[in-house]
C-alpha positions in Angstrom: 84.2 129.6 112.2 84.1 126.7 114.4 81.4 124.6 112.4 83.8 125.5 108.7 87.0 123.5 111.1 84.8 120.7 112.1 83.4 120.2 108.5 86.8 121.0 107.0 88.2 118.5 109.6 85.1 115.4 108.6 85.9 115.8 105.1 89.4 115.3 105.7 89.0 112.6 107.6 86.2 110.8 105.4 88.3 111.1 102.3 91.6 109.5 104.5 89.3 106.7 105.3 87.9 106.3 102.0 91.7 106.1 100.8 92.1 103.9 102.6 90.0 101.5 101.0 92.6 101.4 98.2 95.5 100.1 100.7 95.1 96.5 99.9 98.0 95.6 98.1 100.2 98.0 99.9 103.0 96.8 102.5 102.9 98.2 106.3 105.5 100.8 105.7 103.3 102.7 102.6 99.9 102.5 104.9 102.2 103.6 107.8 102.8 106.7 105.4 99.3 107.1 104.3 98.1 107.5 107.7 100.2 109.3 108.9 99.6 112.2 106.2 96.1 111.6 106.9 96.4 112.3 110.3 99.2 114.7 110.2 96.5 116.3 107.7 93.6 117.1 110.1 96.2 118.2 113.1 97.6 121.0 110.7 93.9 121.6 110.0 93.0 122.2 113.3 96.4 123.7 114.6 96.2 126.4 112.3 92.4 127.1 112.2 91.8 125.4 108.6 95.1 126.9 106.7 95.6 125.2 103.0 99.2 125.8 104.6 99.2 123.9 107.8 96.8 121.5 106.1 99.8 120.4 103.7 102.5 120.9 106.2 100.8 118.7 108.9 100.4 115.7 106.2 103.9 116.0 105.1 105.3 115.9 108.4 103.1 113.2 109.4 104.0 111.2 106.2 107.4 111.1 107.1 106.6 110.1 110.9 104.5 107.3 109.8 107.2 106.2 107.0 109.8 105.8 109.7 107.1 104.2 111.8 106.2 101.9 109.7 109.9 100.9 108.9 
């Protein structure tokens, strides 16, 4: 179970970084956002053991902390 979380958890993470790639004509506050999801993204991963629903919960709530971050 442990080695599905950490692959689960790279993939995430490699497809948030590869993303990323595409942030170049984006302002702080939008790559503020996208980070944020991303990261939000793999902590609902991991919190809840890999859940499709704590995956999508953690980005949205990290979406929104890194939108107000990056105000």
């Amino acid at each position: 179970m442990k080695t599905t979380i950490r692959l689960f958890g790279s993939v995430v993470l490699a497809t948030t970084l590869l993303s990323l790639s595409a942030c170049g004509g984006m302002s702080h506050q939008q790559k503020s956002t996208v980070v944020g999801a991303g990261v939000g993204a793999v902590g609902g991963a991991v919190l809840t053991g890999g859940s499709a629903l704590g995956t999508v919960g953690g980005a949205a709530v990290g979406g929104v902390v890194g939108h107000e971050v990056g105000k």
